[in-house]
N, C-alpha and C positions, 0 to 999 in steps of 0.2 A: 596841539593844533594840526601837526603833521601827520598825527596818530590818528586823528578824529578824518583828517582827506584819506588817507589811504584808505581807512574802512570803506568810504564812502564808493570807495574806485573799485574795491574789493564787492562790494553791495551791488551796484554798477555791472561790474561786469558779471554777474552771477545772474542778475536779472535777464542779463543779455543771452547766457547760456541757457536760461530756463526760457525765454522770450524763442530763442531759437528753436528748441526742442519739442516746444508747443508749436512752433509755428509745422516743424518736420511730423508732428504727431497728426498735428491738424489737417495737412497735405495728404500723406496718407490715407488716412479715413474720408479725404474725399474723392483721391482717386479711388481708392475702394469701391464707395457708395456708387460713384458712377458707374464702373465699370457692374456691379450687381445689377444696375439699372438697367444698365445697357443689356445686360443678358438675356433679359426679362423683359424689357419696353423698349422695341427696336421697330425701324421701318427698312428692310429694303426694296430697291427699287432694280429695275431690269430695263435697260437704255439700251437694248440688242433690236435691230429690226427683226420683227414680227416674233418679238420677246420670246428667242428662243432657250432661254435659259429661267423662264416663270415655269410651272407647274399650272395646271388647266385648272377650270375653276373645278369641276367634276372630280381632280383627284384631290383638290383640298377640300372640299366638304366630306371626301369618304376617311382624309386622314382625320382632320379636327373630328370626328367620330369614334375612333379607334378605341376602344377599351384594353385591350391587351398590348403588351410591346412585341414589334416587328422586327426577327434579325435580319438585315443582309447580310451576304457573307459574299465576298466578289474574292475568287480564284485569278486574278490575273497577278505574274510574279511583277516587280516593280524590275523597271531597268532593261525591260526587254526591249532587244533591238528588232524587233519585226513593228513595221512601220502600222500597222493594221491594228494589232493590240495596243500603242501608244495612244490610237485615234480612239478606241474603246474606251481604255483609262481616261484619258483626256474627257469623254464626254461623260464617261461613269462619273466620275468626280466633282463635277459640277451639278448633274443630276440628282446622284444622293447628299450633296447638301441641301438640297432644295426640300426633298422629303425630309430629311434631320430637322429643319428650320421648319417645316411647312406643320410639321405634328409636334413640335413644344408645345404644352402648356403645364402651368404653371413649374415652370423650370426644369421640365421634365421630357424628354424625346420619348416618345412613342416606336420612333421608327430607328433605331439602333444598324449604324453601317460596321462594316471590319474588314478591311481585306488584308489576305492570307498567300502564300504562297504557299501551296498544298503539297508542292513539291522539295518543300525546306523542312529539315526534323528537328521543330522547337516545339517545345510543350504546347503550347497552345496550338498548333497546326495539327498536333496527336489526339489532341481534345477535341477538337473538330471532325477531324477524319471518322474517329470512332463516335462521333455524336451521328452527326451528320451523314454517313458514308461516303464522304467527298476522298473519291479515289483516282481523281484528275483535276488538272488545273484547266485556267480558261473556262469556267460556269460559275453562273450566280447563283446563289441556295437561297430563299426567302422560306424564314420559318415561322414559326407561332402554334406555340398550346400543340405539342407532337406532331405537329402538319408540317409537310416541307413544300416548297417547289422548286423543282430543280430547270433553271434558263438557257439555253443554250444561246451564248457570242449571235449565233446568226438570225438568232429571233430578234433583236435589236432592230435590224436595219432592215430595210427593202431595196431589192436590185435592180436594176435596169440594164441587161445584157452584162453580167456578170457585175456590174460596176455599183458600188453604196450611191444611194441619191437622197434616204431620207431618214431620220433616227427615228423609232416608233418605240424607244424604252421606255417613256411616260407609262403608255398603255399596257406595254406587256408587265413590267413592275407594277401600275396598280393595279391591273387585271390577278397577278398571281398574290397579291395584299390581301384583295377579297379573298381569294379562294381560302390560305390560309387562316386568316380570321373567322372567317364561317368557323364555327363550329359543329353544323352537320356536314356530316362525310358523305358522298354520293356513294348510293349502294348500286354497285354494277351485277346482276344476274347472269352467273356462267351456264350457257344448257349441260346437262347430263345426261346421260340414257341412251344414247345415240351412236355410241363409239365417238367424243368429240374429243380434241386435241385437251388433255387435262392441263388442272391447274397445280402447282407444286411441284411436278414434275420433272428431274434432270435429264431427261431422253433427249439427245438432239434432235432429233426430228419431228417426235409426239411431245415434247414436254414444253410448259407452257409459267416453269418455274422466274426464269428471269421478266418474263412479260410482267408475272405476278407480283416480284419485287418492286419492279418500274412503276404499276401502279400505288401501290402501298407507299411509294416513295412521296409520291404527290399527293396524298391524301384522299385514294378512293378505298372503297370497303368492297373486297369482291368476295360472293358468295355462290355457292353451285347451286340451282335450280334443276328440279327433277319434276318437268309437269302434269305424268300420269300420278303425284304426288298430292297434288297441289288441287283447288278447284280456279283458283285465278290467279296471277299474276299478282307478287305481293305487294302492299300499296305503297312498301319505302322503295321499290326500284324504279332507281332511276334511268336504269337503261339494261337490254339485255345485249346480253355478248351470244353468236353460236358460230362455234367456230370449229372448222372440217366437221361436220355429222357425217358418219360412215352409213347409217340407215334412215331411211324415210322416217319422219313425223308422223305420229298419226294423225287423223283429220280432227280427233279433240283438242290434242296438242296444238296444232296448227289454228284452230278457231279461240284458243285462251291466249296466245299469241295476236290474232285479227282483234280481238274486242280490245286488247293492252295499246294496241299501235294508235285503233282509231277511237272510241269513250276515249283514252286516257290521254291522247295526245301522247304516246310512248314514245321511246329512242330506242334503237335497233342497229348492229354492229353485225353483218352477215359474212364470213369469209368461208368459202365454197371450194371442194378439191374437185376437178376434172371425171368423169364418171363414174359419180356417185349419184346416189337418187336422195333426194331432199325431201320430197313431199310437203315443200311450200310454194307452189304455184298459185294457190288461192291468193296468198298472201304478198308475194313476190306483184300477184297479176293487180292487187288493191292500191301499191306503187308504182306502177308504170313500168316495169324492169324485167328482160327478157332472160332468164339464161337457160341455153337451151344445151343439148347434150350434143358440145366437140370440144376440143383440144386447141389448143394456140399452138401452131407451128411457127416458127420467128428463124431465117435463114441468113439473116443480115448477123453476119458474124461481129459489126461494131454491139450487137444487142445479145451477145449470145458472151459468157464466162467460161475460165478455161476448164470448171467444175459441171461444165453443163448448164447451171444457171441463165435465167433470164434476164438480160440486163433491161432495168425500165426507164426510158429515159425520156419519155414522153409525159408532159402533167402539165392539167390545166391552170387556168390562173383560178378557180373554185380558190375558197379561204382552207381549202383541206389538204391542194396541193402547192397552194402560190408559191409558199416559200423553196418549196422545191423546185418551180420552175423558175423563180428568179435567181438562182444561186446555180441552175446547170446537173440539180444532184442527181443520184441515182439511185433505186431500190433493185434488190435482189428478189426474185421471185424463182418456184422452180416451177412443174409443169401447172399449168393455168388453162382457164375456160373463160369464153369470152361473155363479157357482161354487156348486151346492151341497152336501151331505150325503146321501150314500144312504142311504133307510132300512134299506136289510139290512145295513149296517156295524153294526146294533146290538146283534145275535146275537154279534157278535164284542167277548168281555169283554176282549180285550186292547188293542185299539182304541180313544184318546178322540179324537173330532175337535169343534174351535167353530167357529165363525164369528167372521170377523175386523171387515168393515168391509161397511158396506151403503147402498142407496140410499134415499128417500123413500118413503112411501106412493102419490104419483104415479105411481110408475114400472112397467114390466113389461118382460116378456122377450118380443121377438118375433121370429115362427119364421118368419114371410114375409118378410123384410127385404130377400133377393134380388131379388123381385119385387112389392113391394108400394109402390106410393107413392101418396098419404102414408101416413106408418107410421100403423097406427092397432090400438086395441086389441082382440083379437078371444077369447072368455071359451073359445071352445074350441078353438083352438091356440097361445094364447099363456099365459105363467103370469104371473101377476099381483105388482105390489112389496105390499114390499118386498123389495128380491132381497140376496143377498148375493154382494160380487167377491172375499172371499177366503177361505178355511178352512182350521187348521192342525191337522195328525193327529198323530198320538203313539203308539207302540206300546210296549208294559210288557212285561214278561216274569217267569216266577215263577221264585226260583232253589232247591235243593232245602231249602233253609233258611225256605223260605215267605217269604219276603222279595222285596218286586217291584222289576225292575231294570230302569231307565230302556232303551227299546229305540232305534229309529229316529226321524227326526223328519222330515216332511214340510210345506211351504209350497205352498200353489196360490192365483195368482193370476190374475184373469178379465181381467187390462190389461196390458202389458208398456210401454209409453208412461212410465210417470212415472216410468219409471228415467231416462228417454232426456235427454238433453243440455239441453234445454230445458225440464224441470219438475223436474229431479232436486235443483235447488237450494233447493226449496220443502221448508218445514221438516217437515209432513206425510209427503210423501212420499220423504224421506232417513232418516227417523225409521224410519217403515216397513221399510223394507229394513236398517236396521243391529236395529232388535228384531228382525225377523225372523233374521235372522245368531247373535246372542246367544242367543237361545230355541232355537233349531236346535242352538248349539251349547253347550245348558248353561252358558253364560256369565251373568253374574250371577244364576244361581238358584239357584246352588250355598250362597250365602253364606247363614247362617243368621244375618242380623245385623235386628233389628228397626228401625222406622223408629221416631225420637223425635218423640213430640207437642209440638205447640210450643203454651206455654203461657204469657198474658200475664198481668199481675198490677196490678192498681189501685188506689191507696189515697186514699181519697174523706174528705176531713176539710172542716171548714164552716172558716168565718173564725173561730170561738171556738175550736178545736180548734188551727188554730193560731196564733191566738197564745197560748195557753196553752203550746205546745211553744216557742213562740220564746220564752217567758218562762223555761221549765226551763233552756234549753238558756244564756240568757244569766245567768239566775242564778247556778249552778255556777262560770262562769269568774268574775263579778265577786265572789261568795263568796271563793272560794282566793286572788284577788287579792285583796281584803283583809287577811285573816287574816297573806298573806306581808309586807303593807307595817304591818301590827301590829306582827307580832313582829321585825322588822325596826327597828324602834323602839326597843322594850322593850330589846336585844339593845345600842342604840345607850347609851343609859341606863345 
């Protein structure tokens, strides 16, 4: 009888052990199940006013599209005490999860994040460096299918007298998504023939090798163009580059040029050395853009380097110099011809041209500079500063829908110098030339995404204030704690 209970306790409590083990088995596999769910069938929500931490609807229709996977690569070192980079991290951080989350599907991220300290030597930062060429910290790399774009920290934000007011990283990150997901390459046309600044080339002065690299980096295809070659303008280019020509065009040259800019609606990049002859007047006079033969004198020594160089510290708010002038920067230029606007381009309503970048009040334009030394300023053959070295024209067009459609786009510049091997890695004047590139070619203007104001928040309490809060706050717990060791009691009774 005693034999027959104890098995029964023995049975008993085995059931209990398997009852438990199933119940732990069962648990499991349902936290599991959830959490797979959850990976996979999730809602979040964004309770920020003016939901600054959603993604626009425009950049999540171009991720949910995404065929190929997107790497970011974000160079900021973790831990850094410079208060400016922390606010970067801080807003990177929130942002790219939003593209992480915003291009899943089916349990798969499209848009792959990593940040690196490009400055630390672990394997993986060696693998990068040599993938990527990341040979500084502080920039974001957005890759895909051998394309890169390489971001620079100040493209981010926009200034208002030196000061951040608003984050525009949605736009410049999906702006550089498209670029590299395209799979065609913009073919940029370098002129030849002309004595121009080459491409490949390590010459400080004449070489135009690091230019070369920079674009290759982004994803452009540059090739040399010889147009007594040629009978037109080839139909994959996308934009021509002519930079210093030491001799005139000739007028065929010059006229397979006119038909590319206007039939084709072209894009055109012109940077001009000081007394040389061009032989594009025709073409030059088709845009509204004057440059006529003198010299930029600049005497304001804040504008003048200790190399001789031209300090440029004048830029309009145009989309080709804003960023420059909201940040205070500056380009290196050496001697320069002044670029300006003709006033009969105004008659022409299809025609918008600005002014990009300019010299001091000091400065003037003079016309004796062949035979005159010392330069000095003369009120009736020279023109007086503030002058301007570069202005970008824009032609519209009406379509029969009354609706105006973007035309050609032209760049002229009074310097060819600061591309060249020796100033091109000045922040200024690399800047310069890749907006000039974008703006020409419709690149990031396309995106209708607005920039988010960045907004701080303070909450200013006396010493009574809180501790009155540190009394709510410790009240409450030692209240429930009570009450539990009461009835706890009572319960024991």
């Amino acid at each position: 009888m005693q034999t027959a209970r104890l098995n029964e306790f023995r049975i008993a409590r085995r059931m209990r052990a398997i009852n438990r083990l199933v119940q732990i088995f069962l648990g499991l596999c349902l936290i599991i199940t959830l959490n797979y769910l959850a990976s996979r069938h999730f809602q979040r929500f964004d309770l920020t006013q003016n939901r600054q931490f959603s993604l626009s609807a425009e950049s999540q229709a171009y991720l949910q599209q995404l065929e190929t996977p997107i790497d970011i690569i974000v160079t900021i070192a973790s831990g850094s005490d410079v208060p400016e980079l922390k606010r970067i991290r801080n807003d990177l951080d929130k942002l790219l999860l939003e593209y992480e989350v915003t291009s899943m599907r089916e349990g798969q991220a499209f848009v792959r994040v990593e940040f690196v300290d490009a400055l630390r030597p672990r394997n993986r930062t060696r693998e990068l460096v040599q993938t990527y060429n990341i040979e500084r910290d502080n920039v974001i790399i957005v890759a895909a299918n051998e394309r890169t774009r390489l971001i620079e920290l100040p493209e981010l934000y926009e200034a208002e007298e030196g000061q951040w007011h608003s984050f525009c990283g949605e736009r410049i990150l999906t702006s550089a998504i498209l670029e590299v997901s395209n799979e065609e390459s913009p073919v940029l046309y370098h002129l030849t023939g002309h004595g121009e600044m080459r491409i490949g080339d390590v010459h400080p002065t004449r070489g135009l090798s690091l230019l070369e690299g920079f674009l290759q980096e982004r994803g452009f295809t540059l090739r040399e163009l010889d147009l007594t070659r040629v009978a037109a303008v080839p139909e994959d280019a996308a934009m021509i580059l002519a930079l210093a020509p030491q001799a005139a065009l000739a007028p065929a040259e010059v006229e397979k040029l006119r038909r590319y800019m206007s039939a084709r609606n072209g894009r055109m990049i012109l940077a001009l050395e000081p007394g040389r002859k061009h032989g594009l007047n025709n073409l030059l006079f088709d845009w509204g853009i004057l440059v006529e033969d003198y010299i930029t004198v600049d005497v304001d020594p804040n504008y003048r380097s200790q190399e001789g160089d031209m300090i440029v510290r004048h830029f309009s708010e145009h989309p080709i110099s804003k960023i420059l002038y909201d940040y205070n920067a500056t380009a290196y230029f050496g001697q320069s011809r002044p670029i300006r606007i003709d006033p009969a381009s105004q008659a022409d309503e299809s025609l918008s041209l600005r002014y990009l970048i300019g010299t001091s009040q000091k400065s003037w334009a003079e016309k004796d500079y062949r035979t005159q030394r010392p330069l000095a300023f003369d009120a009736d053959r020279d023109l007086p500063g503030p002058l301007s070295l570069g202005v970008a024209a824009q032609r519209s067009t009406s379509s029969a829908l009354g609706l105006s459609i973007s035309g050609g786009r032209f760049v002229c510049f009074g310097n060819s110098d600061f591309l060249a091997n020796n100033r091109f890695q000045i922040y200024g004047n690399y800047t310069l030339l890749i907006n000039s590139l974008n703006w020409a070619l419709d690149r990031n203007v396309l995106l209708n995404i607005p920039a988010q104001p960045l907004s701080t928040y303070q909450l200013i309490m006396s010493q009574d204030d809180l501790r009155r809060l540190l009394t709510y706050f410790a009240l409450l717990p030692i209240t429930f704690a009570a009450l539990g060791i009461i009835i706890s009691l009572i319960r024991r009774r």
